[in-house]
N, C-alpha and C positions, 0 to 999 in steps of 0.2 A: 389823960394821956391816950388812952381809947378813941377818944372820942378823935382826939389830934391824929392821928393816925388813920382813922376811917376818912377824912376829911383827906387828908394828904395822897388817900390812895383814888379816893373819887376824883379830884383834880388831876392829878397824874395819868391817870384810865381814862376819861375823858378827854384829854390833852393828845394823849398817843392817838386814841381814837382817828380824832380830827385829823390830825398831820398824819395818819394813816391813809385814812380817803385820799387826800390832795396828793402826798406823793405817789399812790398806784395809780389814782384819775390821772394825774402828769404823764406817768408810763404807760397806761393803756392808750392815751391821746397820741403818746410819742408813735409807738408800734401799732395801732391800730388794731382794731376788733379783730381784724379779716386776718392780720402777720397773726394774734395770738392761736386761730381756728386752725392754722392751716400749718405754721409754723412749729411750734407751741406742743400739740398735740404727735405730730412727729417725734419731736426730740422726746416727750413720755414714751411714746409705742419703743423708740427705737429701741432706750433704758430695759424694757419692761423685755424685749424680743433680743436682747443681748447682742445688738450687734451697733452699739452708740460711737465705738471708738476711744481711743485711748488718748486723753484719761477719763473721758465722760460717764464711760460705760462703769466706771469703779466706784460712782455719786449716787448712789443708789437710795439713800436714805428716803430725799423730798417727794421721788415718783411712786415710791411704795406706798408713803404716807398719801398722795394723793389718790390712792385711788377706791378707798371710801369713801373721801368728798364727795368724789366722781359718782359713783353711785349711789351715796344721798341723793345726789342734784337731781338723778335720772329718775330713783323713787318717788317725787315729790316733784315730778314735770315740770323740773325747773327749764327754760327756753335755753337751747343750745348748753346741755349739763356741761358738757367737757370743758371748753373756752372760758364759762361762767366760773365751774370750777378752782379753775388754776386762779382768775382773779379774785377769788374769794381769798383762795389759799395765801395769797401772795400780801393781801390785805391785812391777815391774821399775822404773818410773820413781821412787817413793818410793826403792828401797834406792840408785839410782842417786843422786839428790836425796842423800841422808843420806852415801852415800860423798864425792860432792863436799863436800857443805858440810865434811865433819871435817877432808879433806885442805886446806879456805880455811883453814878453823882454822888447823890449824897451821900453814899457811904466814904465815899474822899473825904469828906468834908465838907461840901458846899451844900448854900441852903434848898428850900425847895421850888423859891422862884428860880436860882439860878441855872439848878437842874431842868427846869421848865427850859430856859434858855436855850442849855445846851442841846437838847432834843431837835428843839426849834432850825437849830445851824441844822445839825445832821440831816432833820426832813429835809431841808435848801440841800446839802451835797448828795442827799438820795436823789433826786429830783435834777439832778446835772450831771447822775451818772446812768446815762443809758445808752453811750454810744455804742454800737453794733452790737448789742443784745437782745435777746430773747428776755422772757421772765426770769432767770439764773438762779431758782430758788436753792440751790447748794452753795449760792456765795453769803445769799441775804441767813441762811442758817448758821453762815461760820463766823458772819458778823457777831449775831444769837448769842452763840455757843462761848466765844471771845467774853464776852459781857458775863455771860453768866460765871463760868471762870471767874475771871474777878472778883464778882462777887463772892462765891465761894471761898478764895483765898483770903480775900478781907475782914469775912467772917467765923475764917480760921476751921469751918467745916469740910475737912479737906477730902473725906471719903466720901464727898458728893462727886468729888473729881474724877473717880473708875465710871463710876454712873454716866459722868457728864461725856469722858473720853470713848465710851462703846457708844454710844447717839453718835457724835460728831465725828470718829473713824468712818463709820458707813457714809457719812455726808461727805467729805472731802478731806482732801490727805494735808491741806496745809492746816487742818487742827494742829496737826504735830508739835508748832510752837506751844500748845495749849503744858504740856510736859515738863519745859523748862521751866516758867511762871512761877511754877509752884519751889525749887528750889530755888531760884533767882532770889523769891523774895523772903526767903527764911534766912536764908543767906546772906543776903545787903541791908535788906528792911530790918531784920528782927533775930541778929545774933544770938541775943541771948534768948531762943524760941526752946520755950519745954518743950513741944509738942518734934522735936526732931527727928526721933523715931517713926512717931507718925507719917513725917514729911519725907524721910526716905523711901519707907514700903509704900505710898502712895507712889510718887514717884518712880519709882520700879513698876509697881504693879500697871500705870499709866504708860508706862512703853510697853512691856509685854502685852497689854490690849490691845494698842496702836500698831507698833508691829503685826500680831497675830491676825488682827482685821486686814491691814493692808495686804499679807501675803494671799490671806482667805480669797479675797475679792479677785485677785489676778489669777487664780487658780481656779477658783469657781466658773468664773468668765473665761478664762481661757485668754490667748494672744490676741489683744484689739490692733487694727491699723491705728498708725499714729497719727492724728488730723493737725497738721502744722498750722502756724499763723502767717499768713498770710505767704504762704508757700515756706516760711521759714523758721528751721528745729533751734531748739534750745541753742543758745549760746553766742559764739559771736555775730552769727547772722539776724537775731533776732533783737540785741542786744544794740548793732548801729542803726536796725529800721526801724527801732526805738527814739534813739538818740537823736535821729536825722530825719524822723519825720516829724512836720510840724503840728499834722492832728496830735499828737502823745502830749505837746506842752501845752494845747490851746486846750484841750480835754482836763489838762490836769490842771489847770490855770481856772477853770470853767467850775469846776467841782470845789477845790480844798480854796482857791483863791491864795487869800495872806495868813491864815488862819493857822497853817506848818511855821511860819515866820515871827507871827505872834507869841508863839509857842514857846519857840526858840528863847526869844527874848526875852523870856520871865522865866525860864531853866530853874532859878535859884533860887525861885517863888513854889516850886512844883513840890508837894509830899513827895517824900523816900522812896514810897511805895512806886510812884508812877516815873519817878527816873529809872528804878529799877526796870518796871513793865517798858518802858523806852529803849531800854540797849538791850532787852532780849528778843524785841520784836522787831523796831522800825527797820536796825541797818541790812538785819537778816531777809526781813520783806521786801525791801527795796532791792535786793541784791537778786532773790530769786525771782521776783516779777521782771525786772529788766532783763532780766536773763533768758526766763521762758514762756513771759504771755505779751503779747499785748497792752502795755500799760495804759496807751487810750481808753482802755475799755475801762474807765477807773470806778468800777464798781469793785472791783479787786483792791481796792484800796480804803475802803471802808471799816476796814477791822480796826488800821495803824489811827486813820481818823477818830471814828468815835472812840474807843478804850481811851486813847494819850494824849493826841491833840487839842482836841474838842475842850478834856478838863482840864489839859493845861494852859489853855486861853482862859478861860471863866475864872482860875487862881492867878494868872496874873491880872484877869480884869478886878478883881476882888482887892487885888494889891493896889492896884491903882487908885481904886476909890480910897482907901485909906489918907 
């Protein structure tokens, strides 16, 4: 069983690997050597010099972590430390991203070709989400953070979740949904759960984290300007240059494809668990991305994909072959 196991994790590790290279080679090809030097290195300094803007300036996690890479790189004369850096950094989170997601796989249920599969999609919808981006490493970490969740709740290890909730606060505020998950699915999935108790004080204890971080950050930081999309704030303005403009469907067309549709269609086919994680996450995602980013930019849309989508096509492809 050892042995199965080591075998399963070298295929997996290797497999991320690979679709690691190709999707940051895809991104570095797309934005070019010279956007990440000059660009890139900006939006760090900005983070680091507290003047990034709101809500950027409050994403503090990924540029802090970067900047002992950063001075490895320059210890060890590496050519152009900084630049080299961030795509090293951004390398390590992809194969991290692709190991989590195969090991959600399986833990669903499905086997470890098919989890190979599913990776496989996700590297293709990483790889068609970079329109008007930078590296974005606090989105490719909420992806992360999303997965690992998961897993933790499926493994019923629920105090890894405080742990997991102080990481992903300082990364970005739409961890939030990370909170609900965990009662959503003791609640629909597993009624009759001993561990209730548990799943409460966890839960408590995972808002007053996320709370506390988020007040921390705007306090610390002080009042950011607010940098609109595309000159326009949350709400109804950002909400019809959504709806009406046609980069947001050929973008989202480009990325997810049929793959939301396929999903759809085999609903009935999906574990407990992942209907559950589907109506605590997708209508509320969808509802706040159209509301207040950019939905072109559907790198934002990467959490609702791999977590729900992703494995509920591989279950109902599973079904099908029956």
């Amino acid at each position: 069983m050892k042995h199965r196991k080591s075998i399963t994790l070298i295929i997996i590790t290797l497999s991320a690997l690979l679709l690691s290279f190709a999707s940051v080679r895809a991104q570095v090809n797309y934005m070019s050597f010279h956007f990440i030097k000059v660009h890139q290195e900006k939006v760090h300094n900005d983070v680091l010099e507290g003047k990034a803007g709101n809500p950027w300036q409050y994403r503090i996690l990924a540029e802090y972590m970067l900047e002992p890479v950063i001075t490895l790189f320059r210890n060890i004369n590496i050519n152009r430390p900084q630049p080299s850096a961030f795509i090293f950094f951004r390398f390590l989170q992809n194969t991290f991203i692709f190991i989590a997601a195969a090991y959600f796989y399986k833990k669903l249920g499905l086997s470890t070709y098919t989890a190979l599969l599913g990776i496989t999609i996700l590297a293709w919808m990483i790889s068609q989400s970079f329109y008007d981006s930078d590296l974005s490493f606090n989105t490719y970490f909420d992806v992360l953070f999303y997965l690992l969740a998961g897993i933790i709740i499926l493994y019923e290890k629920y105090l890894w979740l405080l742990l997991l909730m102080v990481i992903a606060a300082f990364n970005r505020e739409t961890c939030g949904l990370i909170i609900l998950l965990l009662p959503a699915y003791a609640l629909f999935s597993q009624p009759t759960h001993k561990k209730n108790k548990q799943v409460i004080l966890t839960t408590f204890g995972m808002g007053i984290l996320y709370t506390g971080i988020f007040l921390w950050l705007r306090v610390f930081f002080g009042e950011q300007q607010f940098l609109t999309a595309h000159g326009n704030y949350p709400g109804k303005g950002i909400l019809y240059f959504n709806i009406f403009n046609l980069r947001s469907w050929e973008q989202i067309w480009s990325t997810a494809g049929i793959i939301p549709f396929l999903a759809l269609f085999s609903y009935r086919k999906w574990p407990k668990h992942l209907k559950v994680f589907f109506w605590v996450i997708v209508p509320v995602w969808g509802i706040i991305h159209f509301l207040a980013s950019v939905v072109a930019e559907t790198r934002l849309f990467l959490v609702p994909l791999s977590l729900i989508f992703i494995p509920c096509v591989l279950f109902g492809l599973n079904h099908n072959q029956d």
